[in-house]
C-alpha positions as CSV (number, residue, x, y, z in Angstrom):
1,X,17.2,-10.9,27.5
2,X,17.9,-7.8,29.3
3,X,15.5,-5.4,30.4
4,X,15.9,-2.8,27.5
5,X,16.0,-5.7,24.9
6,X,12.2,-6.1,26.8
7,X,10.9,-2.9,26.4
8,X,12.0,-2.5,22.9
9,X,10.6,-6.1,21.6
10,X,7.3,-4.5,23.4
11,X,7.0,-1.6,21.9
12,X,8.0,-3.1,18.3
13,X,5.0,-5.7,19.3
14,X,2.5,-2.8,20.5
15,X,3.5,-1.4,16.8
16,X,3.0,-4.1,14.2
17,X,-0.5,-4.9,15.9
18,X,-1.3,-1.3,15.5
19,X,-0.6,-0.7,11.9
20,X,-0.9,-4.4,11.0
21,X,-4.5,-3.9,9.1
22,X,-3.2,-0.8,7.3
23,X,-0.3,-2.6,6.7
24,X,-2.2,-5.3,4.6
25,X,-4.6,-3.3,2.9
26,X,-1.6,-1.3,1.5
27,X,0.3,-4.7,0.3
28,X,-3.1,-6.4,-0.9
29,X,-3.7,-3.1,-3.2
30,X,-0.1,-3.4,-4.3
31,X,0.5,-7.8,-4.8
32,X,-3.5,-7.8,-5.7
33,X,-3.4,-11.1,-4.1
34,X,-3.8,-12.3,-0.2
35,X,-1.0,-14.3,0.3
36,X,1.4,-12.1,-1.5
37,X,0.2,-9.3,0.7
38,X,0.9,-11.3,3.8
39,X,4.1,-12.8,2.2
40,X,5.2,-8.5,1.6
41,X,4.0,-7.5,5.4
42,X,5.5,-10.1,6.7
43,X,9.1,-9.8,5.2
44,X,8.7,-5.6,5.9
45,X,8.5,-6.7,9.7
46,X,11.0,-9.1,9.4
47,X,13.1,-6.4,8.2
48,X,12.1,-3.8,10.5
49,X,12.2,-6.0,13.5
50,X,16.3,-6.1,13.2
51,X,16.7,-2.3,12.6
52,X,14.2,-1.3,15.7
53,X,16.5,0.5,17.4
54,X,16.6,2.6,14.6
55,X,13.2,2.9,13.4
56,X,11.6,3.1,17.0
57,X,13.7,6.4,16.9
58,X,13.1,7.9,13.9
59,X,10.4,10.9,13.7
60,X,7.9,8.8,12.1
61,X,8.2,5.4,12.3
62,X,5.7,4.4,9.8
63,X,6.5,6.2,7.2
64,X,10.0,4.5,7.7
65,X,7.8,0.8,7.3
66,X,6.5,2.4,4.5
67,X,9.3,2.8,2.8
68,X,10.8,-0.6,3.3
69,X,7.4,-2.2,2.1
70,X,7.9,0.1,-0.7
71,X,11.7,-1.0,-1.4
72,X,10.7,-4.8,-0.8
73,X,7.7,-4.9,-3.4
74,X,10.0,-3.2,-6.2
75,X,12.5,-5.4,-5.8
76,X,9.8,-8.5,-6.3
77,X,8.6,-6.3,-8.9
78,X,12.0,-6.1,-10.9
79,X,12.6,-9.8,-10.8
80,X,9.3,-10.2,-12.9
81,X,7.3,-12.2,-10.2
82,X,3.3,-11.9,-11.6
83,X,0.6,-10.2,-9.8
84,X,-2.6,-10.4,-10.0
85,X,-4.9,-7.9,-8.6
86,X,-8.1,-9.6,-9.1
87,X,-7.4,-13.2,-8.6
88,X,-9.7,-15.6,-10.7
89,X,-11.2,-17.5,-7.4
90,X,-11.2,-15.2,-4.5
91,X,-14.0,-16.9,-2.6
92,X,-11.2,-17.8,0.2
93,X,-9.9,-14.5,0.4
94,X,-10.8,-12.9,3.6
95,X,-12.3,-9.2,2.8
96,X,-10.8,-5.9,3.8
97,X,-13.3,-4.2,5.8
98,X,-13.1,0.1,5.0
99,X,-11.5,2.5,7.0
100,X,-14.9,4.7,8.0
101,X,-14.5,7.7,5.5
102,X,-12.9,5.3,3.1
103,X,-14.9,7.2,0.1
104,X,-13.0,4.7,-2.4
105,X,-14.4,1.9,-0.5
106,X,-18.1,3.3,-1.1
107,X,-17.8,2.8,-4.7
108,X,-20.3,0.3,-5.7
109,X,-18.1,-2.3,-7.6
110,X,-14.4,-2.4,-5.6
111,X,-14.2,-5.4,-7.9
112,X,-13.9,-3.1,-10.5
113,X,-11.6,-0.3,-9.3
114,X,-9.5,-3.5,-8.4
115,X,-9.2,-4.8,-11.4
116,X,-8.7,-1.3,-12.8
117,X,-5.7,-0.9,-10.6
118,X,-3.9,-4.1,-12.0
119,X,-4.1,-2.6,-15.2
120,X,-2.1,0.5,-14.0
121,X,2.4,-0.1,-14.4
122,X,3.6,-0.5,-11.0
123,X,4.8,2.7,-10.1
124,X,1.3,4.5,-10.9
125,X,-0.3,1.9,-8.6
126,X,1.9,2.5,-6.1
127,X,1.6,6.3,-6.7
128,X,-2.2,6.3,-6.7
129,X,-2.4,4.0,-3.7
130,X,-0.2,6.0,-1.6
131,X,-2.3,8.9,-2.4
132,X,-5.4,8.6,-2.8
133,X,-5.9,5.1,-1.0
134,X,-3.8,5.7,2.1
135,X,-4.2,9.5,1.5
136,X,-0.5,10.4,1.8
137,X,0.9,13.6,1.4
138,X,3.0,13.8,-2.2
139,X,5.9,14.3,0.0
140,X,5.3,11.6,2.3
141,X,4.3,9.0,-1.0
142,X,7.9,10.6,-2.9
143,X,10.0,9.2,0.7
144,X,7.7,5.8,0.4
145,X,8.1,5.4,-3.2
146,X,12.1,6.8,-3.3
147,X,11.5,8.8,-5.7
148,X,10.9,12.9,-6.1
149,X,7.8,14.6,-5.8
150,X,7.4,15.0,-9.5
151,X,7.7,11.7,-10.1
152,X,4.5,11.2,-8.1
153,X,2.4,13.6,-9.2
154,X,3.4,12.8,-12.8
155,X,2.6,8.6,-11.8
156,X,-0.7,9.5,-10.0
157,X,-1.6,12.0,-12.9
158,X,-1.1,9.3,-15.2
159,X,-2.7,6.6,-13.3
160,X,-5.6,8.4,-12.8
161,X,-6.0,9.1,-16.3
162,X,-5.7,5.2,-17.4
163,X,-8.7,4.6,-14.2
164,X,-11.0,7.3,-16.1
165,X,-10.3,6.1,-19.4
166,X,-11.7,3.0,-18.0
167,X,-15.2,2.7,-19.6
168,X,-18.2,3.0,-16.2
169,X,-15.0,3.6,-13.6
170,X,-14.5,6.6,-14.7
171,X,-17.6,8.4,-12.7
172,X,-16.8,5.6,-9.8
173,X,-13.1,7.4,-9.6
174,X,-14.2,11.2,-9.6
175,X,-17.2,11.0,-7.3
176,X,-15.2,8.6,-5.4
177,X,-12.4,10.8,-4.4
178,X,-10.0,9.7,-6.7
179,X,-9.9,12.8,-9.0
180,X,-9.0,15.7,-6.7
């Protein structure tokens, strides 16, 4: 390998065991299952390992990993693979620990918001994880999702909505930070 093919491999490395945890609490929120998640991150690097060069490059390279997990759970999504959010025996399940200032991650019963969020379609989890999980911009969640701005306020309006329907989530979600 030449010396640039170094370097680059390095700094790809120095990046995936940066945003690796951030990385896997977005794709456990989204698959709702460990392995999944692992199975999503794992295929996003794959992917953005061979297009370094490019990504390395670009102005923000994470939202640009983003994206592609984005892209690579739809297209699991559209060919109908399940999910399950709150798996019936999660006792092997190593648990997420909270970003400090994590206010979703205070609420008493995550159990709960979790199994909240697998009720939610697809696209208003993603929307509401993007935004009030990760805290994204709606600009940067619209270039994640692929989609337009709208779209994601209209998906995190209506997924919030379904979470405060939800009977005893509902005050968890709008003291939790949720309901901005």
């Amino acid at each position: 390998m030449g010396e640039r093919e170094n370097a680059r491999n390095e700094e790809f490395q120095s990046f995936m065991i940066g945003r690796w945890p951030r990385l896997m609490r977005t794709a456990y929120l989204l698959t709702g299952e460990q392995h999944a998640a692992e199975d999503l991150v794992q295929s996003t690097l794959e992917r953005v390992f061979v297009a370094w060069r490019k990504v390395g490059s670009a102005d923000d390279p994470e939202a640009y990993v983003r994206r592609v997990m984005m892209n690579a759970h739809a297209r699991r999504h559209r060919r109908k693979l399940k999910e399950f959010l709150a798996p019936k025996d999660d006792s092997g399940l190593v648990r997420e620990v909270p970003d400090t200032g994590d206010r979703i991650a205070q609420a008493d019963d995550r159990g709960a918001l979790l199994k909240a969020l697998a009720q939610l379609p697809a696209r208003q989890r993603e929307a509401v994880v993007l935004r009030y999980w990760e805290d994204l911009t709606e600009t940067q969640a619209a270039e994640a999702m692929g989609c337009s701005v709208g779209t994601v306020k209209s998906n995190a309006a209506k997924g919030i909505a379904k979470l405060r329907a939800i009977p005893g989530l509902a005050e968890m979600v709008t003291q939790g930070g949720c309901g901005r």
